[in-house]
TIGU-802489 format. One record per residue (C-alpha): x, y, z. Coordinates in steps of 0.1 Angstrom, whole numbers. Layout:
@east->X	north->Y	up->Z
...
// end
This chain:
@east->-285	north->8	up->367
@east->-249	north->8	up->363
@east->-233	north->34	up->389
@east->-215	north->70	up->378
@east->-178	north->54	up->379
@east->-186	north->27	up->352
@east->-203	north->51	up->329
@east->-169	north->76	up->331
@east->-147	north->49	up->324
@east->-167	north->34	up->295
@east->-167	north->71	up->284
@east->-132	north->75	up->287
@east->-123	north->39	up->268
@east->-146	north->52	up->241
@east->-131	north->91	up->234
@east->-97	north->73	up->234
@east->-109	north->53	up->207
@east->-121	north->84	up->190
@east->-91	north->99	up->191
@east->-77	north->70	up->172
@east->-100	north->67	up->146
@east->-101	north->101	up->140
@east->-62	north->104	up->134
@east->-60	north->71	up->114
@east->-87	north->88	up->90
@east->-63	north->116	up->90
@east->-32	north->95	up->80
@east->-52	north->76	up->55
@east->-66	north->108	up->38
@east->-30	north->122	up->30
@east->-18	north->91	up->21
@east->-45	north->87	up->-6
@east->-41	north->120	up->-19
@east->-2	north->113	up->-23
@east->-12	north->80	up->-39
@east->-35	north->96	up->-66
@east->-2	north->119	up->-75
@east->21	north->89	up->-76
@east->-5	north->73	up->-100
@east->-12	north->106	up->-119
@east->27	north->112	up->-127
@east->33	north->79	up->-135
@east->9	north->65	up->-156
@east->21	north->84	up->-189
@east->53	north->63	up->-187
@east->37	north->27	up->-183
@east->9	north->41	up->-205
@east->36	north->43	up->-233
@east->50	north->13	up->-230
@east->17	north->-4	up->-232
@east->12	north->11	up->-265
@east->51	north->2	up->-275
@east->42	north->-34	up->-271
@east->4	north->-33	up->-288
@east->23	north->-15	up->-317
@east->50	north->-41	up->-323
@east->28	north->-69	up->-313
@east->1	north->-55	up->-341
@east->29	north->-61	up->-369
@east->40	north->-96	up->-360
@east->19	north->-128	up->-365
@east->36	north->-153	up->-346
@east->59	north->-139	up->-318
@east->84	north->-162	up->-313
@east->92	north->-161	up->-276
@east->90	north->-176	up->-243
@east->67	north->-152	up->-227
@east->45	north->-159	up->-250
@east->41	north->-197	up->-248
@east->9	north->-215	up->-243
@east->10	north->-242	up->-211
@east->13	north->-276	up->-220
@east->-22	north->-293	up->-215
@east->-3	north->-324	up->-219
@east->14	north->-320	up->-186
@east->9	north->-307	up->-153
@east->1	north->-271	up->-155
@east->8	north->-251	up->-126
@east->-6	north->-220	up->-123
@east->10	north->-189	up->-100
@east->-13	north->-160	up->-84
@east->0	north->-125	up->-71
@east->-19	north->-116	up->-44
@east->-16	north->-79	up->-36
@east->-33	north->-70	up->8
@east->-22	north->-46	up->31
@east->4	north->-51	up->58
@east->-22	north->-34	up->81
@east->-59	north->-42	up->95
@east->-87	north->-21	up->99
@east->-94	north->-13	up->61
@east->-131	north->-23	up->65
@east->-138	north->-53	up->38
@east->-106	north->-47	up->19
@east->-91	north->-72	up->26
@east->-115	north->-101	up->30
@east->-125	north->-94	up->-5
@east->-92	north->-101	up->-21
@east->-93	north->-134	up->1
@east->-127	north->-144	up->-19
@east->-115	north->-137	up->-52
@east->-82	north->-153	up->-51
@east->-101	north->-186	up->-35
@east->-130	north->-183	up->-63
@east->-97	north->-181	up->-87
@east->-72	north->-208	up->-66
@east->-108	north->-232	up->-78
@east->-107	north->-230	up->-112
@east->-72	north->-231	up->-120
@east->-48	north->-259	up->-119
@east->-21	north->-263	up->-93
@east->-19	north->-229	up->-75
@east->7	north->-210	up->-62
@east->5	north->-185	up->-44
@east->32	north->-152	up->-46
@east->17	north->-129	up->-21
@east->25	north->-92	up->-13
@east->14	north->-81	up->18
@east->16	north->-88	up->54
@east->-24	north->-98	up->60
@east->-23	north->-126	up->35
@east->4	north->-142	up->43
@east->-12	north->-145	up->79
@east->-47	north->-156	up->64
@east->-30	north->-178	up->31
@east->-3	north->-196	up->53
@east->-32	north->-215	up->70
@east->-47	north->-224	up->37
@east->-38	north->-255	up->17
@east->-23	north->-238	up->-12
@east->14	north->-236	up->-18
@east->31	north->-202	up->-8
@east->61	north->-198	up->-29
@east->72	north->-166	up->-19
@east->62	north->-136	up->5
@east->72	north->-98	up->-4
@east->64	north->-67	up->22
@east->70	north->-37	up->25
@east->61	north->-24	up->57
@east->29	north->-6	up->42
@east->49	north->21	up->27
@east->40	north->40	up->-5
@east->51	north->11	up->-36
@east->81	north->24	up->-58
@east->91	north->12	up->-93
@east->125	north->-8	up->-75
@east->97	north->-24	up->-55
@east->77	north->-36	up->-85
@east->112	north->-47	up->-102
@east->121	north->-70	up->-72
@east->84	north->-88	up->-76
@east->87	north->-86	up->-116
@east->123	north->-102	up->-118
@east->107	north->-129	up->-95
@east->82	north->-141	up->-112
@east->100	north->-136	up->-147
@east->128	north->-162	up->-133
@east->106	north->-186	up->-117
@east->83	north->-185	up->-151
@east->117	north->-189	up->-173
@east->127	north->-222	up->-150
@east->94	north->-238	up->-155
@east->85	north->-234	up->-115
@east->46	north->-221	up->-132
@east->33	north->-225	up->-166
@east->11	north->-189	up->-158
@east->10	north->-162	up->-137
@east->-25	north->-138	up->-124
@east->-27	north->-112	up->-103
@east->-53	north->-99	up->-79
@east->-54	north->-65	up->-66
@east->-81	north->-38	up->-57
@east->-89	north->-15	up->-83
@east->-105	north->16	up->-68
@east->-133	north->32	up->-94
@east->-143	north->57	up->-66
@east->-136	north->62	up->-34
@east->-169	north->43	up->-32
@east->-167	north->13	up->-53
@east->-132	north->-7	up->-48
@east->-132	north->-38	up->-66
@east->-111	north->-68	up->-65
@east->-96	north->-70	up->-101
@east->-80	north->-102	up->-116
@east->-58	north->-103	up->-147
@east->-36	north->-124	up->-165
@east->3	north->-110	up->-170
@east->18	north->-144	up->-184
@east->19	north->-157	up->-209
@east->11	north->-132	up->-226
@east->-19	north->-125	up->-246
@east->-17	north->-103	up->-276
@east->-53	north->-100	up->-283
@east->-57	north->-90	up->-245
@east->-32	north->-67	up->-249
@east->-43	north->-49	up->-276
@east->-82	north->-51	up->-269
@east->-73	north->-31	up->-229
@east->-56	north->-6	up->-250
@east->-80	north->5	up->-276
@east->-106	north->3	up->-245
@east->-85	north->23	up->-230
@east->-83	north->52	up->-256
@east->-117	north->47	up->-276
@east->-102	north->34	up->-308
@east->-82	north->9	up->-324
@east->-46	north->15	up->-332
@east->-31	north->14	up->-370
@east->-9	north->-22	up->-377
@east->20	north->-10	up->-377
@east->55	north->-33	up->-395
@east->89	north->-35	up->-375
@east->120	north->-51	up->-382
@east->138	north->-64	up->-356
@east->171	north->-63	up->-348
@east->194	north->-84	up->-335
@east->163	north->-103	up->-337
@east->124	north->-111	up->-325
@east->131	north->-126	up->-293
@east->158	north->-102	up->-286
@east->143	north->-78	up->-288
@east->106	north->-89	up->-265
@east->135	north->-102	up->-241
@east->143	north->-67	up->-231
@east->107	north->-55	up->-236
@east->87	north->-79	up->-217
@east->105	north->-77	up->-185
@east->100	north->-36	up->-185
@east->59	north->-50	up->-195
@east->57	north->-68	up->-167
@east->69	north->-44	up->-143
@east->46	north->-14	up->-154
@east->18	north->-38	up->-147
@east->27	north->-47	up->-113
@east->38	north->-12	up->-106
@east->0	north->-2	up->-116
@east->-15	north->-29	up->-94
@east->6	north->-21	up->-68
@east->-5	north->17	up->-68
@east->-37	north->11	up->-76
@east->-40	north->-15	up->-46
@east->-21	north->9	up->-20
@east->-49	north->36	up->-29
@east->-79	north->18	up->-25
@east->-64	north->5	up->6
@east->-61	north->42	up->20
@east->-100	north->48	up->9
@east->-107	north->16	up->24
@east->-93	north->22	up->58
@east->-102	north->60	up->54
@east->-140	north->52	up->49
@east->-139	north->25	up->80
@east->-125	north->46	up->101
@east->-151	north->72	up->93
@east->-179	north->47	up->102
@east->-163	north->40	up->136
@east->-159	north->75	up->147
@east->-196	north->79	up->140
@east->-204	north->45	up->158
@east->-181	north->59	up->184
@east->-195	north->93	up->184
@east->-232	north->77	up->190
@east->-219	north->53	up->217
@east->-207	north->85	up->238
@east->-237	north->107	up->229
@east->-260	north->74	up->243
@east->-237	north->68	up->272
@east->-235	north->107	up->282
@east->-275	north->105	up->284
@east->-272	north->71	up->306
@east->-247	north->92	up->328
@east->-265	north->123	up->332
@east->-297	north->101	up->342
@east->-274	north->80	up->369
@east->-261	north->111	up->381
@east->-298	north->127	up->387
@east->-306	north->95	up->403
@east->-280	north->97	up->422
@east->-287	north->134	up->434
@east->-323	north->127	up->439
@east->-312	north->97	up->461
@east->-291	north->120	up->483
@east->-318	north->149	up->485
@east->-340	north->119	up->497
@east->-318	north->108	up->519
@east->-313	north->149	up->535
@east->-348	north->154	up->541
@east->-355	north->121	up->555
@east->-327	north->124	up->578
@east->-337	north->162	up->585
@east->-376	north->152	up->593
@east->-367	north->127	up->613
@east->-346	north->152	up->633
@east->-372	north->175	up->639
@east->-398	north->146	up->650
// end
């Protein structure tokens, strides 16, 4: 049986552990709550220009821009995937699962690229044999809208240039704090029918075709509009991804202050049984000593 000093020291390693896992759940806990505000406030704005481009998009047949290209299947299509992870561990299975879907997606496509946010898979990705073109992070901190613009004007340049022919992303969507997801969508090229199918989803009902001229002209003008598109949808991943994180690595932590909790309830029964051992020893040893005294 292990002796009283071992047991206190594995006791001690164990409520420092505590301690840790108790404050991360803290620290995760506000930062979710400020999360679901950041979404909250924000989502009108993106919201609207969703319905912006579903409204000019219903009116016009054949847009007549880049964005909206279909890849050559004639030539070699290349195929770019965002991959949104955490810059930190110990957010239970969050992670892991955006590793499955992006390698379940990196098999079905042609040629993929990889544009990965997010410390974690750049560490698990750059031993992989799929091409990293480029690694954004931001030091785990909450994602602003100049964030989502760096990424955005990215991948809008390297898609202009012909680096990829279409872009995905993959991100966590959180349903509840229960159920977090790994989500996959297409951003380019666009897809008008996509487009406007999420939005009447989204509000229950389709929306009335609406007629537009454009001025100075088509492609002008879904020049100026995509770009803001693009970054409203990256913005909402990004959110989206940083709160499921904080639930992820909120409910993990939970489950190893309980493991933790149980480890030092068992070990304080193996000490207090070592210690009564250890008393009974010593009383043994006192009236043994004592008789033999006396004899």
């Amino acid at each position: 049986m292990a002796n009283l000093r071992d047991v206190r020291l594995r006791m001690r390693a164990i409520r420092q552990t505590l301690q840790v896992t108790k404050a991360m759940n803290l620290i995760s806990t506000a930062k979710l709550r400020k999360g679901r505000r950041l979404l909250e406030d924000t989502e009108p704005y993106f919201n609207r220009i969703q319905k912006s481009m579903c409204d000019i998009l219903s009116g016009v047949s054949n847009v007549r821009s880049d964005f909206f290209r279909l890849p050559n299947a004639e030539g070699k299509v290349r195929t770019a995937i965002v991959v949104v992870t955490s810059d930190k561990g110990l957010a239970g299975g969050y992670n892991a699962n955006i590793f499955r879907r992006v390698n379940e997606l990196c098999a079905k496509v042609s040629n993929p690229l990889l544009i990965l946010i997010g410390s974690i898979g750049y560490r698990y990705f750059i031993h992989s044999p799929y091409v990293i073109l480029e690694n954004f992070s931001f030091r785990s901190a909450m994602p602003t809208v100049e964030n989502a613009k760096e990424i955005a004007d990215y991948i809008i340049s390297q898609f202009s240039w012909g680096m990829f022919d279409s872009v995905h992303i993959v991100y966590t969507h959180m349903y509840s704090t229960i159920k977090l997801l790994p989500t996959e969508r297409q951003i380019l090229p666009l897809d008008t029918e996509q487009i406007q199918a999420e939005l009447a989803e989204k509000e229950g009902h389709e929306r009335a075709e609406l007629h537009f001229e454009f001025l100075p002209s088509e492609e002008k003008v879904f020049d100026a509009l995509v770009p803001l598109y693009i970054k409203g949808v990256i913005y909402g991943s990004l959110v989206e991804a940083y709160v499921s994180e904080q639930s992820a690595r909120m409910a993990a932590m939970d489950e190893a202050s309980k493991s933790a909790e149980d480890m030092l309830a068992s070990l304080q029964i193996n000490y207090n049984r070592v210690r009564q051992a250890s008393i009974t020893q010593e009383m043994s040893e006192i009236v043994g000593g004592s008789a033999a005294l006396s004899s």
